[in-house]
Structure formats: structure tokens, C-alpha cells
Biopython code that builds the backbone (N, CA, C, O; Angstrom):
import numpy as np
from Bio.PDB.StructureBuilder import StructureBuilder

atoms = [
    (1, "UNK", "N", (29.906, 143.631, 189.201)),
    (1, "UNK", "CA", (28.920, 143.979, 188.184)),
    (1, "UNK", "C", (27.537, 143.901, 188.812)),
    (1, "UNK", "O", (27.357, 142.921, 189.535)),
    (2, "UNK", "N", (26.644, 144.654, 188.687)),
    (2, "UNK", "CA", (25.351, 144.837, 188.789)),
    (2, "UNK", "C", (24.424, 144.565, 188.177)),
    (2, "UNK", "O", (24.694, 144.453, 186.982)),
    (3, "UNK", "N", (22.915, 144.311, 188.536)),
    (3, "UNK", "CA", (22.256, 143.659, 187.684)),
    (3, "UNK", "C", (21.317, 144.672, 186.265)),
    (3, "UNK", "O", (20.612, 144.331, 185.315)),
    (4, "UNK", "N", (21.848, 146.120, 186.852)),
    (4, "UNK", "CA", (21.416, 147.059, 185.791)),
    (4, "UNK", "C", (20.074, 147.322, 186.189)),
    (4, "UNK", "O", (19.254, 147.512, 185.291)),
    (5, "UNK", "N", (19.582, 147.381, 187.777)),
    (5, "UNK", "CA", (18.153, 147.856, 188.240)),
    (5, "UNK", "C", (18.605, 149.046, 188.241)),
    (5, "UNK", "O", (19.727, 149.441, 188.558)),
    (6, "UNK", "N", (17.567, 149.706, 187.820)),
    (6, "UNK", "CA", (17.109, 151.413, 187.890)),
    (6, "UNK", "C", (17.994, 152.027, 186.888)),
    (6, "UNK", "O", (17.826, 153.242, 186.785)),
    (7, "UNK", "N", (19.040, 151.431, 185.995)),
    (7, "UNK", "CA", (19.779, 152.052, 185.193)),
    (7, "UNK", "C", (19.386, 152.543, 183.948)),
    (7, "UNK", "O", (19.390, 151.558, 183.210)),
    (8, "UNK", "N", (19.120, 153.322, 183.442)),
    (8, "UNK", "CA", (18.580, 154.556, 182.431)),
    (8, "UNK", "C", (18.872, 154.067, 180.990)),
    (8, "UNK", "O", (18.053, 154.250, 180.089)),
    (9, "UNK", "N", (20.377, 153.271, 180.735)),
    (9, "UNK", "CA", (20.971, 152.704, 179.293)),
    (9, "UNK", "C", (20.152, 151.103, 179.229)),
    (9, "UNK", "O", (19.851, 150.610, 178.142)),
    (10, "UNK", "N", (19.808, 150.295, 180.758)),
    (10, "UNK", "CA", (19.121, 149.158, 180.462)),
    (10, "UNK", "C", (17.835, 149.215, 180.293)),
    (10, "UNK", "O", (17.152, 148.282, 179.872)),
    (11, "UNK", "N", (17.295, 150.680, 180.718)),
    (11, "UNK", "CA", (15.652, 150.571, 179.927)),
    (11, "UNK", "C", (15.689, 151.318, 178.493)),
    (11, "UNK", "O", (14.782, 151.059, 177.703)),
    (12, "UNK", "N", (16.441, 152.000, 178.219)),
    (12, "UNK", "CA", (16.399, 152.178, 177.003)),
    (12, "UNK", "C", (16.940, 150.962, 176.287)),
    (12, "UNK", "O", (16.207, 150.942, 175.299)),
    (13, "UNK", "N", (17.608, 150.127, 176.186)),
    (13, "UNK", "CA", (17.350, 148.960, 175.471)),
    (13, "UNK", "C", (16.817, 147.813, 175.371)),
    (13, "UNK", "O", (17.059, 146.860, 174.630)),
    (14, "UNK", "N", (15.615, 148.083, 176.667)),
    (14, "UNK", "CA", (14.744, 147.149, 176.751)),
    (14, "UNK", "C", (13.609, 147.581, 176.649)),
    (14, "UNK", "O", (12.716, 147.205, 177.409)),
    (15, "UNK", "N", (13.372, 148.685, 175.440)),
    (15, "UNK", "CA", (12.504, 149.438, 174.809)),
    (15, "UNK", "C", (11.340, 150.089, 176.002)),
    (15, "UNK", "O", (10.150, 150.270, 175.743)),
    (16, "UNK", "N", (12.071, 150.416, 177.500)),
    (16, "UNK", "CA", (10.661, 150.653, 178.505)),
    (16, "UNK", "C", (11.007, 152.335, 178.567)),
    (16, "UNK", "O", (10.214, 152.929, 179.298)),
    (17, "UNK", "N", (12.144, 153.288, 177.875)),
    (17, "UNK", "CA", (12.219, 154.272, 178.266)),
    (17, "UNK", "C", (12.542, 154.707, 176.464)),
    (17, "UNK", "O", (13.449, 154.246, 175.771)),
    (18, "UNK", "N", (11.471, 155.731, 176.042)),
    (18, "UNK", "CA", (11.694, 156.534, 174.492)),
    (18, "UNK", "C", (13.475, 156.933, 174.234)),
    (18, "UNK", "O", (14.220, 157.570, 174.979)),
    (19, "UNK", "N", (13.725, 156.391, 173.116)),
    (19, "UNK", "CA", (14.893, 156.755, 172.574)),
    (19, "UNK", "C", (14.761, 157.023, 170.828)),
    (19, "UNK", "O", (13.838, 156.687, 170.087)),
    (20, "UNK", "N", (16.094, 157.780, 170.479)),
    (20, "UNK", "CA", (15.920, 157.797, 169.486)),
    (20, "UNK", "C", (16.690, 156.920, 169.032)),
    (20, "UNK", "O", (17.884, 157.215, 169.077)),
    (21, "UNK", "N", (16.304, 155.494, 168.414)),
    (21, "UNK", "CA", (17.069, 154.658, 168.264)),
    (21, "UNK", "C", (17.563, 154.193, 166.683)),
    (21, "UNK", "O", (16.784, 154.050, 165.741)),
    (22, "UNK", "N", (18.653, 154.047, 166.643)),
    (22, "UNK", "CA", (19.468, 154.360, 165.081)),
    (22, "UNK", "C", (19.713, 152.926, 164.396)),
    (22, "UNK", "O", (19.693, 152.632, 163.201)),
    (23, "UNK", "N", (19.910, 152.261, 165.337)),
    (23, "UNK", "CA", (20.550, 150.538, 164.746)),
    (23, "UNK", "C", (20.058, 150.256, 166.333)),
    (23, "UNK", "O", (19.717, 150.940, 167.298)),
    (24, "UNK", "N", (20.271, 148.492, 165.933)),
    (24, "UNK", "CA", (20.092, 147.811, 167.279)),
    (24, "UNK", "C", (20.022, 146.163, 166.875)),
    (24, "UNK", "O", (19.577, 145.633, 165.856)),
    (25, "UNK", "N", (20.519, 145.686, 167.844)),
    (25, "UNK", "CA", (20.201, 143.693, 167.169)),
    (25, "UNK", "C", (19.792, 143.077, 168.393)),
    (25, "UNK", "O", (18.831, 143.280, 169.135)),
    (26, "UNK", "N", (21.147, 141.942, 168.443)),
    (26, "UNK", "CA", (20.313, 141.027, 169.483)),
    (26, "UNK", "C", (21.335, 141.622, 170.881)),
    (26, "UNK", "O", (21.201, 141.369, 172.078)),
    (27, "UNK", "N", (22.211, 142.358, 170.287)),
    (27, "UNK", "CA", (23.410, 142.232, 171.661)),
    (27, "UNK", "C", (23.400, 143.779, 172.200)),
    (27, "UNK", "O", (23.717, 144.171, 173.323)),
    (28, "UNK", "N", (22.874, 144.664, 170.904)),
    (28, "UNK", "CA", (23.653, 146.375, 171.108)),
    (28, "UNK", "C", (22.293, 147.000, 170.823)),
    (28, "UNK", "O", (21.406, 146.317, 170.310)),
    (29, "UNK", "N", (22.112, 148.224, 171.126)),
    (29, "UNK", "CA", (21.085, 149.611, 170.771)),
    (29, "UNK", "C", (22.130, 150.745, 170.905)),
    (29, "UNK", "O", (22.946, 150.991, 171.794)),
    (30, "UNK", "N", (21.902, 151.225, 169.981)),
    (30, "UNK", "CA", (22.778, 152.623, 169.306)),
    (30, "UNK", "C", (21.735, 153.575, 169.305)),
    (30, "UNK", "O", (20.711, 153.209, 168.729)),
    (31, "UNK", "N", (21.733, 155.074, 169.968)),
    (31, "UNK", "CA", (20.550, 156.371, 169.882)),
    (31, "UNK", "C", (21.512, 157.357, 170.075)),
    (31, "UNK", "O", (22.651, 157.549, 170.502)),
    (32, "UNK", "N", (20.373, 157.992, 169.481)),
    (32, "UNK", "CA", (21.257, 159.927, 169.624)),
    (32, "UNK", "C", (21.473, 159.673, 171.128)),
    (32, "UNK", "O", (20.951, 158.756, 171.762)),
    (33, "UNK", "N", (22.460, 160.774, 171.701)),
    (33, "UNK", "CA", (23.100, 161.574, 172.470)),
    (33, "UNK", "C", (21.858, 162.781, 172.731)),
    (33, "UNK", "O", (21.467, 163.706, 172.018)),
    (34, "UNK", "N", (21.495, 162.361, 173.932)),
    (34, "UNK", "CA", (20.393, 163.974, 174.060)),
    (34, "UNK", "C", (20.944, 165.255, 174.336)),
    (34, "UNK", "O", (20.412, 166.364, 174.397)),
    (35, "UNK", "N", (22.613, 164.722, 174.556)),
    (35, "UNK", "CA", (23.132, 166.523, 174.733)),
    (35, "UNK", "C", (24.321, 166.480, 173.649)),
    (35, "UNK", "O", (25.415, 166.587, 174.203)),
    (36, "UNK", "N", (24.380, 166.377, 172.525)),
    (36, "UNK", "CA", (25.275, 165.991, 171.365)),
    (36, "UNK", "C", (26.160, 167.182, 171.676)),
    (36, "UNK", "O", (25.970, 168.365, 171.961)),
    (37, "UNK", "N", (27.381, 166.252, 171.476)),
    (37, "UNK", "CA", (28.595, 167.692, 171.155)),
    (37, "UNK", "C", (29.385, 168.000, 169.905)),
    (37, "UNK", "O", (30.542, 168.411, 169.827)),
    (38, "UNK", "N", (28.322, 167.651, 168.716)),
    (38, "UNK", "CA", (28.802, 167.431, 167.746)),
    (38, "UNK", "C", (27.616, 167.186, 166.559)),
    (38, "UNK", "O", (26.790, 166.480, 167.137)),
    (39, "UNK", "N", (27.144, 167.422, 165.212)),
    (39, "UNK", "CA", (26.166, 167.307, 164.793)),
    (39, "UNK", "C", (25.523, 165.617, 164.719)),
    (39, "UNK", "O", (24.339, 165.340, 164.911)),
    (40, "UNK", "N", (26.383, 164.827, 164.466)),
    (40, "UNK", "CA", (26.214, 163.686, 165.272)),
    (40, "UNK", "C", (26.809, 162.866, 166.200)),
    (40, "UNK", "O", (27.990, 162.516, 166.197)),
    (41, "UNK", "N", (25.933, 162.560, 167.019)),
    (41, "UNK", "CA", (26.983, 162.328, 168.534)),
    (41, "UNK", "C", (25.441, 160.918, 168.841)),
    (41, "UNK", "O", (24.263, 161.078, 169.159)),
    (42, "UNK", "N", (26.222, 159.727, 168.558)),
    (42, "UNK", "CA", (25.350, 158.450, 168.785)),
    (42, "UNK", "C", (26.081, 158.028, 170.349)),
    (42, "UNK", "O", (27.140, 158.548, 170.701)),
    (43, "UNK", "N", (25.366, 157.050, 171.172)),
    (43, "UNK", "CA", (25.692, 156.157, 171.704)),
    (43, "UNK", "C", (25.694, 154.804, 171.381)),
    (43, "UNK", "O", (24.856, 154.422, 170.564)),
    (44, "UNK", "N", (26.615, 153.861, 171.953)),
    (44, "UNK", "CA", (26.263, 152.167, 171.355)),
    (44, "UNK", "C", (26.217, 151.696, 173.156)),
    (44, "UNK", "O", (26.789, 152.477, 173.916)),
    (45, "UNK", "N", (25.741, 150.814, 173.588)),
    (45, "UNK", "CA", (25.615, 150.587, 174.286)),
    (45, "UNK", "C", (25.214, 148.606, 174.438)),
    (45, "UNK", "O", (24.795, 148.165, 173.368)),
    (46, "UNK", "N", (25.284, 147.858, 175.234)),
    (46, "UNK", "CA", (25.768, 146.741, 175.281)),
    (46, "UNK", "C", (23.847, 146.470, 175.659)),
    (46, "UNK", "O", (23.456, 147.434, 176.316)),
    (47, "UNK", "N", (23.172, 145.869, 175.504)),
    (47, "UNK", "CA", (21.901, 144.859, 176.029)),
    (47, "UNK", "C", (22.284, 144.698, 177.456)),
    (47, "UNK", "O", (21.698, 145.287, 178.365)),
    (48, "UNK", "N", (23.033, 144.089, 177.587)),
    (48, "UNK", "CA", (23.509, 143.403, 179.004)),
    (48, "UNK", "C", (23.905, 144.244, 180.160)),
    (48, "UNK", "O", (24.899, 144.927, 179.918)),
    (49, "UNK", "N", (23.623, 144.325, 180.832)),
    (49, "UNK", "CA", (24.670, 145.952, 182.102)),
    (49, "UNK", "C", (25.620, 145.538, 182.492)),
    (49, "UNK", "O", (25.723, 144.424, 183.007)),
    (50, "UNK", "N", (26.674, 146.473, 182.306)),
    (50, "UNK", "CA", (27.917, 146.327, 182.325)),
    (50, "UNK", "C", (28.549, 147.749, 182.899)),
    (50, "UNK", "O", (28.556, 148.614, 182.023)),
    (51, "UNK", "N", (28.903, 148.038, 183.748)),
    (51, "UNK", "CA", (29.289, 149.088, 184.101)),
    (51, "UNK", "C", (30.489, 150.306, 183.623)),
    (51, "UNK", "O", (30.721, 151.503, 183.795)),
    (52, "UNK", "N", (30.894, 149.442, 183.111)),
    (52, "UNK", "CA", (32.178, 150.124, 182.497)),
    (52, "UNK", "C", (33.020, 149.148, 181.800)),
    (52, "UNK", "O", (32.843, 147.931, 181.855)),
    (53, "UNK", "N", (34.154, 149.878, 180.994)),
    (53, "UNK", "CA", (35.074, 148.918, 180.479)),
    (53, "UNK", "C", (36.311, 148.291, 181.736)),
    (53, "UNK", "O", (37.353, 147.661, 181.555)),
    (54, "UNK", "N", (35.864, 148.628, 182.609)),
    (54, "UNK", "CA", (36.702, 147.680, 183.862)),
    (54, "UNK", "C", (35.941, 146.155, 184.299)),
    (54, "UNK", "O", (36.344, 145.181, 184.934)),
    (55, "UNK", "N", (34.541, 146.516, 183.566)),
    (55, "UNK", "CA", (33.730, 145.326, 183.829)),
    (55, "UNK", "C", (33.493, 144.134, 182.535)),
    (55, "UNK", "O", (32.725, 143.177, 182.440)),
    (56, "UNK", "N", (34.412, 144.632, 181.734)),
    (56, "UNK", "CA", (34.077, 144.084, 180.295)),
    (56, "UNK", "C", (33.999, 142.274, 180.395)),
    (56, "UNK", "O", (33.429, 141.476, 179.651)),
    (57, "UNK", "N", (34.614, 142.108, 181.320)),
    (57, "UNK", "CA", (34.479, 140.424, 181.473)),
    (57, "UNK", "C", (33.470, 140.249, 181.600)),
    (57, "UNK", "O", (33.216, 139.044, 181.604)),
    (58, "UNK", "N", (32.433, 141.031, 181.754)),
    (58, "UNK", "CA", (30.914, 140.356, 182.597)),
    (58, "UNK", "C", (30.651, 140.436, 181.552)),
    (58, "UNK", "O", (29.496, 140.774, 181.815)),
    (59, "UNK", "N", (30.669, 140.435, 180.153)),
    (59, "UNK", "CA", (29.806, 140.008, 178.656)),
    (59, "UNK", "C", (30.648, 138.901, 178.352)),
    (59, "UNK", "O", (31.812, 138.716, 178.706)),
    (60, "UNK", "N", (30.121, 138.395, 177.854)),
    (60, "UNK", "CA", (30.020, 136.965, 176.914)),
    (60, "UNK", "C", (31.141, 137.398, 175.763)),
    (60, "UNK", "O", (31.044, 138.369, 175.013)),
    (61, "UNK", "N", (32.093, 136.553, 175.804)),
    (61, "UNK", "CA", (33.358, 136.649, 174.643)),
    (61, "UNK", "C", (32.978, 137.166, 173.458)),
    (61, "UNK", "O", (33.564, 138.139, 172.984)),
    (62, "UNK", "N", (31.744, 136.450, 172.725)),
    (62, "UNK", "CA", (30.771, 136.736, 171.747)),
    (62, "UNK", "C", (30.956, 138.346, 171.429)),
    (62, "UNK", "O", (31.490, 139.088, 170.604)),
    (63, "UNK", "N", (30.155, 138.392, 172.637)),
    (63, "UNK", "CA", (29.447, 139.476, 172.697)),
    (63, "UNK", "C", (30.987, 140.983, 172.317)),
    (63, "UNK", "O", (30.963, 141.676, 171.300)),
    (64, "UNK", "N", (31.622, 141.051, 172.949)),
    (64, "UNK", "CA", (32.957, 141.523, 172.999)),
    (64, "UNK", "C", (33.841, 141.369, 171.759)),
    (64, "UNK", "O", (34.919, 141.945, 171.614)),
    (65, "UNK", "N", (33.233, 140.470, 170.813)),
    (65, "UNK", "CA", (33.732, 140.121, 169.537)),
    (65, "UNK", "C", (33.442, 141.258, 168.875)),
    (65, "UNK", "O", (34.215, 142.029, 168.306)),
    (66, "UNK", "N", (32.115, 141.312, 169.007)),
    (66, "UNK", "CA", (31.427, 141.890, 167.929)),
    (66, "UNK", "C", (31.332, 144.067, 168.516)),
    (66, "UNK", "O", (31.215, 145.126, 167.900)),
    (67, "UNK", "N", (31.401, 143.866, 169.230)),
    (67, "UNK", "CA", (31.233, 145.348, 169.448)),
    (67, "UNK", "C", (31.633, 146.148, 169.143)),
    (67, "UNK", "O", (30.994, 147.196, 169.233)),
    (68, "UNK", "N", (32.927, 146.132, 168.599)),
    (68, "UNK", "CA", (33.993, 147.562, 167.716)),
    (68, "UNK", "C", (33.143, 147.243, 166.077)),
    (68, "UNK", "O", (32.869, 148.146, 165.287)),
    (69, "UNK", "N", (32.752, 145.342, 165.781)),
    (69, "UNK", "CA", (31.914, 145.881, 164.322)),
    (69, "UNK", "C", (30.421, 146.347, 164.692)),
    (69, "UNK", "O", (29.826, 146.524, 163.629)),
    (70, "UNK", "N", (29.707, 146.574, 165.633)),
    (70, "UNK", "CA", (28.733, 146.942, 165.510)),
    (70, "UNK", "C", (28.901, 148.564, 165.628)),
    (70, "UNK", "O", (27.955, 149.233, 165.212)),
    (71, "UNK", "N", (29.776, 149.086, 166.041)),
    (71, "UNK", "CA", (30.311, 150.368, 166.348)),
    (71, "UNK", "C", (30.494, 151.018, 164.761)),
    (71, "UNK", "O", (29.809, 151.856, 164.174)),
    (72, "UNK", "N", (31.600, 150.336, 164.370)),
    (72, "UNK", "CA", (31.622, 150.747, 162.637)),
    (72, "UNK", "C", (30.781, 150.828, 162.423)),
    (72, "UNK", "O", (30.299, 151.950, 162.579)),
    (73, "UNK", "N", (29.882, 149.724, 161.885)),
    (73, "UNK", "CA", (28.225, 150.002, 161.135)),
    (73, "UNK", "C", (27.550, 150.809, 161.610)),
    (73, "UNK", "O", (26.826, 151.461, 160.857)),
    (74, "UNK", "N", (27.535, 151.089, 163.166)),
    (74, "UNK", "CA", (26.649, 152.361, 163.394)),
    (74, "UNK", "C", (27.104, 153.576, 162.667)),
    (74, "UNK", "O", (26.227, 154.262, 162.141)),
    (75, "UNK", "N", (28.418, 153.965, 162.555)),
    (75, "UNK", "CA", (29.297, 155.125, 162.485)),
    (75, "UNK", "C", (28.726, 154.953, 160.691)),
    (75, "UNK", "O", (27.861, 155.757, 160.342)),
    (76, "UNK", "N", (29.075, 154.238, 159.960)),
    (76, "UNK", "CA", (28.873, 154.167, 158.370)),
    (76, "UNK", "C", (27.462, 154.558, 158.109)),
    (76, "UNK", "O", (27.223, 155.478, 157.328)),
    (77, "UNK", "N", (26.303, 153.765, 158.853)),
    (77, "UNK", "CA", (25.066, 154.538, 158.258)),
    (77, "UNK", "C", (24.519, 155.568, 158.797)),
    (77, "UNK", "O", (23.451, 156.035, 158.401)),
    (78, "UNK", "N", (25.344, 156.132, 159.971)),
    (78, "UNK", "CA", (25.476, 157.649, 159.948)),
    (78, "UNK", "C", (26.161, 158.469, 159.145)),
    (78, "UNK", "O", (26.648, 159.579, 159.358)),
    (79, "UNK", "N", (26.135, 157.579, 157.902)),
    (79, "UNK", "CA", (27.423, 158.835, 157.113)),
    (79, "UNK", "C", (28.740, 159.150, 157.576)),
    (79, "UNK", "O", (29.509, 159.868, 156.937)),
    (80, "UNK", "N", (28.984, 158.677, 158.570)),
    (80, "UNK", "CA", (30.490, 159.595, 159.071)),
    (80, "UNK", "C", (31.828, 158.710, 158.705)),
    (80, "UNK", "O", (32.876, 159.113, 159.209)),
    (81, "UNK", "N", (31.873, 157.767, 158.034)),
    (81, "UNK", "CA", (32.615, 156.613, 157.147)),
    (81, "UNK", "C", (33.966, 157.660, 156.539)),
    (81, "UNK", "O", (35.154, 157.706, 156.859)),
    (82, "UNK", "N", (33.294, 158.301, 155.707)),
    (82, "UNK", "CA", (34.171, 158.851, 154.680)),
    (82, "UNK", "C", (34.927, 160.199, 155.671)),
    (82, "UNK", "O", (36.052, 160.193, 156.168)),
    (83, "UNK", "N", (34.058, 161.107, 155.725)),
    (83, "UNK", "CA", (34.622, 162.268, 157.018)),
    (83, "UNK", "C", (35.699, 162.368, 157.658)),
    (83, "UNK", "O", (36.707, 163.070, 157.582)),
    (84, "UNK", "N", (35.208, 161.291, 158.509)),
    (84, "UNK", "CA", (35.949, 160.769, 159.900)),
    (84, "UNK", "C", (34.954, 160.681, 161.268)),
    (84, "UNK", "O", (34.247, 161.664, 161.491)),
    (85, "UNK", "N", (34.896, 159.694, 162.053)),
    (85, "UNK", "CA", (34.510, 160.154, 163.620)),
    (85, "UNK", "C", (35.634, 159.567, 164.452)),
    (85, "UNK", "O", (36.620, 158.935, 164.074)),
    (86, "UNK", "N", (35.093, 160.080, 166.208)),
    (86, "UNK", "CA", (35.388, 160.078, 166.952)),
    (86, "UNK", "C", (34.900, 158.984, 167.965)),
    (86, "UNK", "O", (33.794, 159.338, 168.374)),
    (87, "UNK", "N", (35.345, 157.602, 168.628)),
    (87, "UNK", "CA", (34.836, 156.708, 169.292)),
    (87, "UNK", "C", (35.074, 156.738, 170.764)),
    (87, "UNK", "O", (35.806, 155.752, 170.855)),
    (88, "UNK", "N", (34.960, 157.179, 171.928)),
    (88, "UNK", "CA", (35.327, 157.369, 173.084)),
    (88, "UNK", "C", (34.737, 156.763, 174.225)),
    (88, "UNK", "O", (33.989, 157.630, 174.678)),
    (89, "UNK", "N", (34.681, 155.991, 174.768)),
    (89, "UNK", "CA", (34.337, 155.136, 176.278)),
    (89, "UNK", "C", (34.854, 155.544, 177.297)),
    (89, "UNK", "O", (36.007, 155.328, 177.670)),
    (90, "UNK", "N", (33.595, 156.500, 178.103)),
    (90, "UNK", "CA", (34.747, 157.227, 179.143)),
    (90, "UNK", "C", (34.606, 156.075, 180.623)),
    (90, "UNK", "O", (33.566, 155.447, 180.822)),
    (91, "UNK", "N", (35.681, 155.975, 181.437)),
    (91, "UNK", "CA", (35.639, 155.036, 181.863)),
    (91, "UNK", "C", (35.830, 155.666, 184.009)),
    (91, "UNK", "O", (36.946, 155.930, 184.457)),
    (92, "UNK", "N", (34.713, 155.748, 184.784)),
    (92, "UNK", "CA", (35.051, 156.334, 186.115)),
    (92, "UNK", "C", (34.797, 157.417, 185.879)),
    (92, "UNK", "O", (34.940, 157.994, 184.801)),
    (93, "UNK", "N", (34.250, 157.962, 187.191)),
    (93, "UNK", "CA", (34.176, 158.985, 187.314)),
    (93, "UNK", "C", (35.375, 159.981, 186.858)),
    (93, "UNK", "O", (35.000, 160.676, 185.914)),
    (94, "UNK", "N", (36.847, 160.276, 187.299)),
    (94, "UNK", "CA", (37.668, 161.328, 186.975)),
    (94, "UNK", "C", (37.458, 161.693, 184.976)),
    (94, "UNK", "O", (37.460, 162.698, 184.265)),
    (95, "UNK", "N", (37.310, 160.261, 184.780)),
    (95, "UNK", "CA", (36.588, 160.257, 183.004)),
    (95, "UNK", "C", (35.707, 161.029, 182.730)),
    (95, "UNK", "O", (35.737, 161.595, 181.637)),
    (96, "UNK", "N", (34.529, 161.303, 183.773)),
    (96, "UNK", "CA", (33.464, 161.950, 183.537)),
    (96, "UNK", "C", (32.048, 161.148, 183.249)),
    (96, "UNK", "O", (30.941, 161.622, 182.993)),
    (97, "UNK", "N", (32.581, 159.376, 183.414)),
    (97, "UNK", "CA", (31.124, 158.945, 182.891)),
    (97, "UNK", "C", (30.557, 159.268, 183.740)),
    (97, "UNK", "O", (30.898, 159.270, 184.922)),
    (98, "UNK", "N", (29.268, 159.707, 183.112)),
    (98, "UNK", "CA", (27.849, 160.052, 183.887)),
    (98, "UNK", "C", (26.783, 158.745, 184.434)),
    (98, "UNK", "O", (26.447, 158.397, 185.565)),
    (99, "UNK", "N", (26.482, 158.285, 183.221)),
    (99, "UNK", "CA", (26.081, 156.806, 183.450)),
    (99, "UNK", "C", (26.323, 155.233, 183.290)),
    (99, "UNK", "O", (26.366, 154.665, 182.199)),
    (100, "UNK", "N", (26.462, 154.662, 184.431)),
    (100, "UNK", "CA", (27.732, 153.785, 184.925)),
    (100, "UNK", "C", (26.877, 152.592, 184.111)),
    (100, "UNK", "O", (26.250, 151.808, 184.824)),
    (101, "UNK", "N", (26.814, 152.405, 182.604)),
    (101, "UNK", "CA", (26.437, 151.245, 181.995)),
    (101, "UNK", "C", (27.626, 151.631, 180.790)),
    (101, "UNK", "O", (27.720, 152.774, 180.341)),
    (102, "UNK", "N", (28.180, 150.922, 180.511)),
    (102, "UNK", "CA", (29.606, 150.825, 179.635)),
    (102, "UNK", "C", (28.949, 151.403, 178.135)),
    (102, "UNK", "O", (28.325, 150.588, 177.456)),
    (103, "UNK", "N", (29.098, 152.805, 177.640)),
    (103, "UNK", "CA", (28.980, 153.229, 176.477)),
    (103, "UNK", "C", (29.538, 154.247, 175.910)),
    (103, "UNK", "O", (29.883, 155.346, 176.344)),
    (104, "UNK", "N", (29.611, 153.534, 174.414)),
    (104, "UNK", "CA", (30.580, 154.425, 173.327)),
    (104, "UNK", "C", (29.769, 155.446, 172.648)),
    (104, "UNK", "O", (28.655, 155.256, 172.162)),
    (105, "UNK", "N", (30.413, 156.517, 172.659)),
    (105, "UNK", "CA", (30.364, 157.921, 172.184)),
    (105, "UNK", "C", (30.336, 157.807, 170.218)),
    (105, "UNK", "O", (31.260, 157.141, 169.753)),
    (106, "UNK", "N", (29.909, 158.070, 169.781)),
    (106, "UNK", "CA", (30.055, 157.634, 168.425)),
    (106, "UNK", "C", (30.114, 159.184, 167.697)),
    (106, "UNK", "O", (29.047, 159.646, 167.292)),
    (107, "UNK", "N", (31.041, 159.773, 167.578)),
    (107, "UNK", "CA", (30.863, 161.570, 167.276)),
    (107, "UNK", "C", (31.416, 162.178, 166.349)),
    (107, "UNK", "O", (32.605, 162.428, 166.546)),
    (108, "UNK", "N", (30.805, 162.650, 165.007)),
    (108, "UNK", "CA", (31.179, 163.519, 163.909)),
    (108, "UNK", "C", (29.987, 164.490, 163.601)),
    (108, "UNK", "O", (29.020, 164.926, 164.226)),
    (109, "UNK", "N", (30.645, 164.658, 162.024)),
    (109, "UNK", "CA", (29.613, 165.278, 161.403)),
    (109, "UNK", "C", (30.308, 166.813, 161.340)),
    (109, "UNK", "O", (29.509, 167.702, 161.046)),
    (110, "UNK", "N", (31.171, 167.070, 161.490)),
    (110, "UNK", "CA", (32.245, 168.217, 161.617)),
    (110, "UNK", "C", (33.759, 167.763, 161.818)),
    (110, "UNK", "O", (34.411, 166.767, 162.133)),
    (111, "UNK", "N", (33.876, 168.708, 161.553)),
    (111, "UNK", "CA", (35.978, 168.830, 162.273)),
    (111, "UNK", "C", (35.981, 168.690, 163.625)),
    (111, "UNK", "O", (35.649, 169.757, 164.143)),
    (112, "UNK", "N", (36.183, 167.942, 164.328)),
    (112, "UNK", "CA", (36.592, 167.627, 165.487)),
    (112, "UNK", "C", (37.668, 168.464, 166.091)),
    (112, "UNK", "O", (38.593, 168.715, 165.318)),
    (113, "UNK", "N", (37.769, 169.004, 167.418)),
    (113, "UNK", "CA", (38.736, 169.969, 167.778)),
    (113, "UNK", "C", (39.474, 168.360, 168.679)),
    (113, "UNK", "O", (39.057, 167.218, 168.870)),
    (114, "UNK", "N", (41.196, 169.395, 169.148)),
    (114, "UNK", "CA", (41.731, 168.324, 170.167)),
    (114, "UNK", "C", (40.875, 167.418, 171.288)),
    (114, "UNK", "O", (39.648, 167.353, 171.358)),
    (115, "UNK", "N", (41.967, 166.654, 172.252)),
    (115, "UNK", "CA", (40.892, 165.819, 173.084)),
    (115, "UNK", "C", (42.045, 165.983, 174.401)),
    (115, "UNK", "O", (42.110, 165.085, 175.241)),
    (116, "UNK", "N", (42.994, 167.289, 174.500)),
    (116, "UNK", "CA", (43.825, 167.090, 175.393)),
    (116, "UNK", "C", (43.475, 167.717, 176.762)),
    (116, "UNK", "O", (44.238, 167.577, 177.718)),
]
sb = StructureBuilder()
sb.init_structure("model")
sb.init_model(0)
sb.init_chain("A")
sb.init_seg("    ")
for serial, (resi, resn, name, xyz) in enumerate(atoms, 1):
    if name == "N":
        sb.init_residue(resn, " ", resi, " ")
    sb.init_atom(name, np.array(xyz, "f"), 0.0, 1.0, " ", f" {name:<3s}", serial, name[0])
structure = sb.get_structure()
């Protein structure tokens, strides 16, 4: 695990880089997706740098408690509760993550096509 220098998801939640930010507490910051694939397409993302979900030990048990409910609540006061969304953590490169700080995709607001 790394200490999250120069990483793009740890200055946006350490308010030094503009986001559009939706929810946020002491552990998580949730913002639009600047290339949405979907009418809403949030990220949640961890305070702490964490590289991926291969690195998930490097957060605090706590912290790991709470992250699928801070995920819901983001998803609910986006409206997408009733609908349906889509939650996805892509994990390595062959995954496609782009940026290597561990974050969830939070995506509705339409019919969702397959994921095969």
C-alpha cells in the first residue's frame, strides 16, 4: 500500500482538487463520475489510499464496516433506491481501473444493459 502521493481520488478528498461532491463524512467522499456512463454514475471512495480491493486490509476494520452502508445512502439520496443501481469496484488493470485508489462506481438512473 502506498501513501496516496500524487493520487487524484486523495486530493479530491482532501478538498485540494474541485469535485462535485454528493455526500461525504469522516471516512468516505462520494462525486459525480466526470465521464458518467449512465445518467447517474457517482464514485465512493475511501479518505485513506488504498489501492484497490486487494489492499482492503490497509483500512481500519471500522472503516470496512461501514462502506457498503455508506454506499447505500449515497445510492438512496441519489434517488436510485427504488429503480435500481449498479455497484462495481473494478479491481487491476485487466479490470480496467484507471485510478489505483480503491473506488465504487455507484450507476443508474436508466435501464442498465448486460455486464458480460
Amino acid at each position: 500500500m502506498s501513501d496516496g502521493a500524487g493520487c487524484m481520488f486523495c486530493a479530491i478528498a482532501a478538498g485540494e482538487v474541485p469535485a462535485d461532491v454528493v455526500a461525504s463524512d469522516e471516512r468516505f467522499v462520494a462525486f459525480s463520475d466526470l465521464r458518467p456512463v449512465a445518467p447517474t454514475h457517482l464514485l465512493v471512495v475511501p479518505r485513506a489510499h488504498v489501492g484497490s480491493l486487494d489492499e482492503l486490509e490497509g483500512l481500519p476494520e471500522q472503516t470496512r464496516a461501514e462502506m457498503l452502508s455508506f454506499i447505500v445512502e449515497v445510492a438512496r439520496r441519489a434517488g436510485l433506491a427504488e429503480s435500481g443501481y449498479r455497484v462495481v469496484a473494478n479491481t487491476g488493470p485487466d479490470a480496467r481501473q484507471e485510478v489505483m485508489h480503491l473506488h465504487w462506481h455507484v450507476i443508474g438512473g436508466r435501464r442498465l444493459g448486460g455486464i458480460a
